[in-house]
ZAMARGU-4260 file (C-alpha; in steps of 0.2 Angstrom, whole numbers, plus 5000, padded with zeros to 4 digits):
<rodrens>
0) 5583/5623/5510 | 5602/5624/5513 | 5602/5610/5528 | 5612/5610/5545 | 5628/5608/5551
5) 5627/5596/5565 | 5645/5596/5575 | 5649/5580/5585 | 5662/5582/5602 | 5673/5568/5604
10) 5663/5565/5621 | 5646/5563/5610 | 5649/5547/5601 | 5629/5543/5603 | 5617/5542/5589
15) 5605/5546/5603 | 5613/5566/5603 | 5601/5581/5605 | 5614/5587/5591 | 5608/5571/5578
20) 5590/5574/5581 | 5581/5576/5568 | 5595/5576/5556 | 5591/5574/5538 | 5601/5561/5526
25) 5599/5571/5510 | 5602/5589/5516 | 5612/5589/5533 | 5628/5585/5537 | 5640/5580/5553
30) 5655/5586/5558 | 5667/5579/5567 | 5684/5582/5570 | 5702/5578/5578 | 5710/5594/5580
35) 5725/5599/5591 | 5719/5611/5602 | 5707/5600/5610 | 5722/5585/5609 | 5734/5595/5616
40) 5728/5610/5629 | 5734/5598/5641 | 5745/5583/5636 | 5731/5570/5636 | 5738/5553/5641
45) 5740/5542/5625 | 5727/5530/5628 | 5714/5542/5629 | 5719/5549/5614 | 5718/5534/5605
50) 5702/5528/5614 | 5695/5545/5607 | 5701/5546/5589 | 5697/5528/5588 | 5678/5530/5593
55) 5676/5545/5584 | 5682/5538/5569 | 5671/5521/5571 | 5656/5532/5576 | 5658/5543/5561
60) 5661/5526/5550 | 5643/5520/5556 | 5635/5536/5552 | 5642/5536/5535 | 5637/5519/5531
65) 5618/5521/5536 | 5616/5534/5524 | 5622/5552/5532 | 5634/5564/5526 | 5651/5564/5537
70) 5662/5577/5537 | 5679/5570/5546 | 5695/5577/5548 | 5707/5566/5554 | 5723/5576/5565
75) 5736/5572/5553 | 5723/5578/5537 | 5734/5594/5526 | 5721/5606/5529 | 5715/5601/5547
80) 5710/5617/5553 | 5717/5616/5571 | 5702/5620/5580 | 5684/5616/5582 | 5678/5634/5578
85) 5689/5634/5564 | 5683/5619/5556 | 5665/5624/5558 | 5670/5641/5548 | 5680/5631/5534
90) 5663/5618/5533 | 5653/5633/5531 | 5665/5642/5518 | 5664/5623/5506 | 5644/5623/5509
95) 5628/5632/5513 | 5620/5632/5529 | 5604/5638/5538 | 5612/5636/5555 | 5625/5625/5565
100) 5617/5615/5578 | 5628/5607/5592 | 5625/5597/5608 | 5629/5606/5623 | 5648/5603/5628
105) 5656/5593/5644 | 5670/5611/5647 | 5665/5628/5652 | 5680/5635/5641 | 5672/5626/5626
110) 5655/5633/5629 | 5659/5651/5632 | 5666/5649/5614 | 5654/5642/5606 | 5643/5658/5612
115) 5651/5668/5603 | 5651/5657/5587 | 5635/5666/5579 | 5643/5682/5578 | 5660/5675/5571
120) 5651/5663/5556 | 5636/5675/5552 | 5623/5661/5554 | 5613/5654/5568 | 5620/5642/5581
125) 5610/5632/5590 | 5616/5623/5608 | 5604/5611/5611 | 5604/5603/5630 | 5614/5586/5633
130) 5599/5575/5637 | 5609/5561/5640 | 5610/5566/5659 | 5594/5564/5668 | 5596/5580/5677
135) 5595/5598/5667 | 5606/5611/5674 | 5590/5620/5678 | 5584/5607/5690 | 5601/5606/5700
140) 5601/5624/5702 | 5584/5624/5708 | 5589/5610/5720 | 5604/5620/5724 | 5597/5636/5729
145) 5593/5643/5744 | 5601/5626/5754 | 5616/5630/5766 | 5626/5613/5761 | 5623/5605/5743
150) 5624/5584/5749 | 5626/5573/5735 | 5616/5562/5748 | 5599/5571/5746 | 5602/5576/5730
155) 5603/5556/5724 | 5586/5554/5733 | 5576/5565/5723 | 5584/5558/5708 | 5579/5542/5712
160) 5561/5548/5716 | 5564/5557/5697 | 5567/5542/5690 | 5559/5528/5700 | 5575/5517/5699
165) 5576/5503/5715 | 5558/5511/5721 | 5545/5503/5728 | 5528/5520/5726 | 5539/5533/5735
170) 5549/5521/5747 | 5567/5515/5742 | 5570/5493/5742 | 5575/5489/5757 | 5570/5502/5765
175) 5584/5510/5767 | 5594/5525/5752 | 5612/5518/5753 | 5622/5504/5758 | 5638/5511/5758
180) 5641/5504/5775 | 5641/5487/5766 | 5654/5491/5752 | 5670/5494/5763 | 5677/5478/5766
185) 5696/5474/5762 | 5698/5459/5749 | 5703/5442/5755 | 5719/5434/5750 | 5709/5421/5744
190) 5697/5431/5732 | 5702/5433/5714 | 5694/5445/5701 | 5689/5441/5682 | 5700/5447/5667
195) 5693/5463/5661 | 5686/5464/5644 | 5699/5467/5631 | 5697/5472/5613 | 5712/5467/5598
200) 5713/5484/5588 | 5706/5483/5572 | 5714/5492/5556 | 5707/5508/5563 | 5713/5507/5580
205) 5731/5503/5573 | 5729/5519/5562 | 5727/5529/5578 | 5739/5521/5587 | 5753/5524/5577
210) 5748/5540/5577 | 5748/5545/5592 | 5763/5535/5596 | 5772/5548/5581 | 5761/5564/5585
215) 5760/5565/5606 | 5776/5556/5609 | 5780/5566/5624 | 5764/5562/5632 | 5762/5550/5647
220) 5758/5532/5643 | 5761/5520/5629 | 5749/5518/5616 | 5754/5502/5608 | 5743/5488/5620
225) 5729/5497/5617 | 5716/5487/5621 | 5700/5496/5626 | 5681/5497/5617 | 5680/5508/5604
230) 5661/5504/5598 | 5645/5504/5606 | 5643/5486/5602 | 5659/5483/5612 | 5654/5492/5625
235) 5639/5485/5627 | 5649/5469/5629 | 5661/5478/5643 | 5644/5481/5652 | 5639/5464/5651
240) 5654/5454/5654 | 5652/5467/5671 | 5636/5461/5674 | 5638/5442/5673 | 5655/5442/5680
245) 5659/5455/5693 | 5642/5464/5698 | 5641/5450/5712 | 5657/5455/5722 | 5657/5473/5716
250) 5648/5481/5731 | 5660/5472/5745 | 5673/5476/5738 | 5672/5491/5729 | 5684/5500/5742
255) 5696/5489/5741 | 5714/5489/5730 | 5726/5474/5727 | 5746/5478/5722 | 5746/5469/5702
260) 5725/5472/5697 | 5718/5491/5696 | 5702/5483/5688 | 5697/5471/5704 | 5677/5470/5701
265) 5672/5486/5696 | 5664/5490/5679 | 5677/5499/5670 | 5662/5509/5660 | 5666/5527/5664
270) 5674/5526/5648 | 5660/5523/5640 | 5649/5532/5646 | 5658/5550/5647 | 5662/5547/5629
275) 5642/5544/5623 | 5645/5524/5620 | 5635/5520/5633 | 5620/5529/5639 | 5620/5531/5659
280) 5597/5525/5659 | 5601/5511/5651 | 5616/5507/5660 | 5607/5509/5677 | 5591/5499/5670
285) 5603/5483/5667 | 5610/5484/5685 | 5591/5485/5690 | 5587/5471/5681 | 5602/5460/5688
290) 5595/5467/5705 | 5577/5458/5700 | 5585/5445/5690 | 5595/5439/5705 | 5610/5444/5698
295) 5619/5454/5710 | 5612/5459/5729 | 5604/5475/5732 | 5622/5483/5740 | 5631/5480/5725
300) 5617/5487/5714 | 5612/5502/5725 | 5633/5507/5724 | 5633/5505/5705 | 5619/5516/5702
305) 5625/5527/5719 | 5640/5532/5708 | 5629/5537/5692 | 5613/5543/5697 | 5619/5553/5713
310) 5640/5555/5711 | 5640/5557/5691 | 5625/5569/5691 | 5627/5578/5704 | 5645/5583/5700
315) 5641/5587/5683 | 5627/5600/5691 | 5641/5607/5703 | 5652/5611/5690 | 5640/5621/5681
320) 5633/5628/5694 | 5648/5633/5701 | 5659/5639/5684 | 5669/5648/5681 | 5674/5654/5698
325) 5677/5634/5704 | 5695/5635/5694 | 5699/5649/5704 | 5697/5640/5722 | 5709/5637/5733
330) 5703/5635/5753 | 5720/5631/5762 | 5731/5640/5748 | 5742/5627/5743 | 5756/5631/5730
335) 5766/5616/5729 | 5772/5611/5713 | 5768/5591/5708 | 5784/5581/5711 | 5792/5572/5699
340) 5786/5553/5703 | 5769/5559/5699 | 5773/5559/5680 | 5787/5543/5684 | 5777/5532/5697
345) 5797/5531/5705 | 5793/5534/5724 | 5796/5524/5739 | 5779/5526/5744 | 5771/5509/5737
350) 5754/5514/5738 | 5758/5528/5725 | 5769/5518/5716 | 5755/5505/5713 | 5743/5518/5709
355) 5752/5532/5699 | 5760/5515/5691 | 5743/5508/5687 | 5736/5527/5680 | 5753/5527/5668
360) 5749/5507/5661 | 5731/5509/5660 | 5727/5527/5660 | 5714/5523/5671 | 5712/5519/5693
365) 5698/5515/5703 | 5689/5529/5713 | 5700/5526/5728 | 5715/5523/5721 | 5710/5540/5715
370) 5705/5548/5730 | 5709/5541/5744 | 5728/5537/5740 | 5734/5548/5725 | 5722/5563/5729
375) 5725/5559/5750 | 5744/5563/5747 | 5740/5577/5735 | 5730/5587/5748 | 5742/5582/5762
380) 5756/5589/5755 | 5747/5605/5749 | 5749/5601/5732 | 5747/5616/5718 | 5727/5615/5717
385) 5728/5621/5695 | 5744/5607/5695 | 5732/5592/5702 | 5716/5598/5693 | 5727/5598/5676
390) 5735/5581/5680 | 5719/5571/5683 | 5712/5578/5668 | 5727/5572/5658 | 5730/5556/5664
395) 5713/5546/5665 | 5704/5540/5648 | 5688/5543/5655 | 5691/5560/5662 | 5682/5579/5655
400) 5681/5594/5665 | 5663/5591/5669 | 5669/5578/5680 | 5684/5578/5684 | 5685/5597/5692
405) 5672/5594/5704 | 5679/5578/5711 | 5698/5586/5711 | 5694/5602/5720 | 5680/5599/5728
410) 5681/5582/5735 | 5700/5577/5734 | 5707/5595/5738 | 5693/5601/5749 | 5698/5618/5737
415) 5680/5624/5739 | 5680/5625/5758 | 5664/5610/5758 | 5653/5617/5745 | 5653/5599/5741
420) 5662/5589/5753 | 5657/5589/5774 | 5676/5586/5779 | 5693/5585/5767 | 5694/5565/5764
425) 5712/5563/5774 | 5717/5548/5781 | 5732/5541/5789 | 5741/5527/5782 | 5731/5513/5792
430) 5716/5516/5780 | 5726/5512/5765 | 5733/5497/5777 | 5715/5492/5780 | 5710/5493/5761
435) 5725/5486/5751 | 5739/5477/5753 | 5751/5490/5745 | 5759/5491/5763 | 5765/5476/5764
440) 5779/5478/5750 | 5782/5495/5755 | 5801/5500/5762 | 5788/5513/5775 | 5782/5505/5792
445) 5764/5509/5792 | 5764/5506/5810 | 5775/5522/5815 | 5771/5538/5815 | 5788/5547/5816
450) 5805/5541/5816 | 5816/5531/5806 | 5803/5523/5789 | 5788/5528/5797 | 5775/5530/5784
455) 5774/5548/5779 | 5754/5547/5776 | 5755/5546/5796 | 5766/5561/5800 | 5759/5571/5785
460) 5740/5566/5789 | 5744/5576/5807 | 5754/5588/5801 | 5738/5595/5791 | 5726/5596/5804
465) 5738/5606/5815 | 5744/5617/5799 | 5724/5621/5796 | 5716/5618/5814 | 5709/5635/5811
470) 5698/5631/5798 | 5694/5612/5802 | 5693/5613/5821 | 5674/5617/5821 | 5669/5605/5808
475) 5658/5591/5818 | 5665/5579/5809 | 5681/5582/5815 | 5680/5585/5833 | 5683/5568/5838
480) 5700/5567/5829 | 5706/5586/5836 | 5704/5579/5852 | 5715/5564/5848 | 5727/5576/5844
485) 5725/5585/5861 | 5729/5570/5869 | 5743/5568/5860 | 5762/5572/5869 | 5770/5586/5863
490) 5785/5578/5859 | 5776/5567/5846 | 5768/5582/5841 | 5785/5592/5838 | 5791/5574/5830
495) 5777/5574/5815 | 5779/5592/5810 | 5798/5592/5809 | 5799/5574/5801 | 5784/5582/5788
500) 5794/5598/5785 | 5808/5587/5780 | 5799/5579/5766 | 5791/5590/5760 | 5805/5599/5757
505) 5814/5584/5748 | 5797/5579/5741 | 5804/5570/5726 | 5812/5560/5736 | 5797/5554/5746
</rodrens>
């Protein structure tokens, strides 16, 4: 027996792989490998770079010290191949193998490659199914079919009937799916948030640092304070301090954001979990158990598991289902190209200053920071929808196409026309009043809707629903906000749309 070429993605860091199974210490070997087309097809924010490499490189450290044979290429290695295709054929030209087996990968670009990979190296190839999500692909697509409206809603229900998590026979606890009406309250002056788990780089981590800080140096972000998990055993320490520290407060406050603190009391595990350091079960199990353990109260834990059992699987299964034409959706045709304060964070919009600011420091923001600030402004001023989808691909550690296409063009852009959203999330600048304090320090009176300051979420947020009335008017959840704009005086009318043209077109001056 020649043995197996088992091939490791930098998003599979998990002993627990369908691509390790089975894998035999005296004949197979694992590959694994940094290589610039994955590094560089978009320019990948330092720190996820680092957080990569770094895990790879610790991952594939464990493996060799219990006894398998690693294959690593490091990016700056001589005869680093460039690709992953072309490191699987230089493996195979050094050894002899009865096939290449590889996990299912989080990119459609990736896997239509990698079907063609048995007729370019001449052996089989073998893509086994990512088992780490509870839902196969073939499930969603059966769910999906046939239903006029895919709702992440109902779609959450029947995974927690699959998996029986915060069920009582086929009846949720409580009584009721989701308590998301709970987890919207703004965050008391008085209310302070635990320091995040932090990690000193070791000699590894250092390695990579300087490494990216000399190989990506045009990338965004600084590399040099570093400080995130890059072990399981770390990460499993992230989701503890989570538990015991911040799982109380999470659910109340989960909408909220504070100028100075993008971490606040949410888990920071994304990171961890979309690179295979964490595994989403047991992940879910330990928010349970804090559940039965009186840990944490049952909004807090049925949010937590809300935004992995419904929101991460679902959007995974809407990608798939929907690739490759997804990339090419664009509802309201919107062209605009980014302005330059995304990339610099200098605007005088506070809001965005805080959260572009936090996405540059940490490359990381919380979900509405995200969407309801950053990706409000992005669909308001009809930004280019292949310019935002690239951006927030880039930017965040914890961000693969898997994920973060569907959230970009479906839920931020509304790109798909509702395939996966019921309305465009738009909202004026008292719902990031409401939320945050970011208004507060902001040069913008949140309180004016045209004239001299007025906050330009106010004028833009109008400005969009008359621009695309066509399309939204019949929506039924937007009726009620067409006929505030009915009632509305022309003159204000007239006022928002000539005050938004203006902006937009001196956006980067915004």
């Amino acid at each position: 027996m020649a043995g197996v070429l088992r091939l490791v993605l930098g998003d599979q860091l998990s002993r627990e792989m369908s691509s390790l199974r089975d894998c035999t210490k005296s004949q197979d070997k694992i590959l694994l490998a940094e290589v610039r087309e994955e590094a560089t097809y978009v320019k990948h924010h330092k720190k996820k770079i680092v957080l990569l490499f770094s895990a790879m490189r610790h991952f594939a450290k464990e493996l060799s010290d219990d006894g398998y044979d690693v294959i690593y290429r490091r990016y700056d290695d001589d005869n680093n191949q460039g690709s992953l295709l072309n490191e699987v054929k230089h493996a195979c030209s050094q050894h002899s193998f009865d096939k290449v087996v590889v996990t299912f990968p989080g990119e459609y670009r990736v896997f239509k490659s990698m079907q063609q990979w048995q007729h370019q190296l001449g052996i089989p190839v073998e893509i086994c199914d990512d088992d780490r999500f509870i839902a196969t692909l073939e499930q969603f697509s059966e769910w999906a079919e046939g239903r006029k409206q895919w709702r992440m809603e109902y779609f959450y229900r029947e995974m927690r009937k699959l998996t029986g998590l915060l069920m009582e026979g086929d009846k949720p606890i409580g009584g009721k799916w989701n308590y998301d009406q709970d987890n919207r309250k703004s965050l008391p002056a008085d209310v302070s948030s635990p320091k995040p788990y932090t990690v000193s780089p070791d000699d590894i981590t250092s390695e990579v640092i300087e490494l990216v800080e000399t190989e990506f140096a045009d990338h965004m972000g600084d590399a040099k304070d570093f400080n995130y998990a890059v072990t399981r055993d770390e990460a499993l320490k992230v989701l503890e301090q989570f538990i015991e520290q911040r799982f109380q407060e999470f659910g109340d406050y989960q909408d909220a954001m504070r100028e100075g603190n993008v971490w606040l009391f949410h888990s920071h595990l994304s990171f961890y979990l979309n690179c295979g350091l964490l595994l989403p079960m047991e992940v879910m199990k330990a928010a349970e158990q804090a559940y039965f353990d009186g840990g944490a109260p049952l909004n807090a834990v049925e949010g937590f598991i809300r935004q992995i059992l419904g929101w991460r699987e679902y959007v995974r299964g809407f990608y798939w289902h929907c690739m490759p034409g997804l990339q090419q959706e664009n509802y309201f045709n919107h062209q605009r190209k980014l302005p330059d304060f995304y990339w610099s964070g200098h605007t005088n919009m506070n809001c965005m200053r805080q959260c572009i600011g936090d996405t540059k420091r940490h490359a990381y923001a919380h979900h509405i920071q995200r969407l309801m600030v950053i990706g409000n402004f992005s669909l308001l001023a009809g930004l280019s929808v292949e310019e935002v989808n690239e951006w927030y691909l880039l930017v965040y550690a914890d961000a693969f196409e898997w994920v973060e296409m569907p959230n970009v063009s479906g839920m931020i852009l509304f790109a798909d026309g509702g395939n996966l959203a019921s309305k465009p999330y738009v909202a004026s600048g008292q719902y990031i009043n409401r939320m945050s304090d970011y208004c507060k320090n902001c040069g913008y009176a949140v309180s004016k809707k045209t004239g001299k300051n007025a906050c330009p979420f106010n004028y833009l947020y109008w400005d969009f629903l008359i621009k695309h009335r066509d399309k939204l008017s019949k929506n039924h959840r937007m009726g009620l906000i067409y006929k505030s704009l009915d009632r509305m005086s022309q003159d204000t009318v007239d006022a928002m749309q000539e005050q938004a043209e203006q902006l937009l077109s001196a956006i980067d001056d915004a």
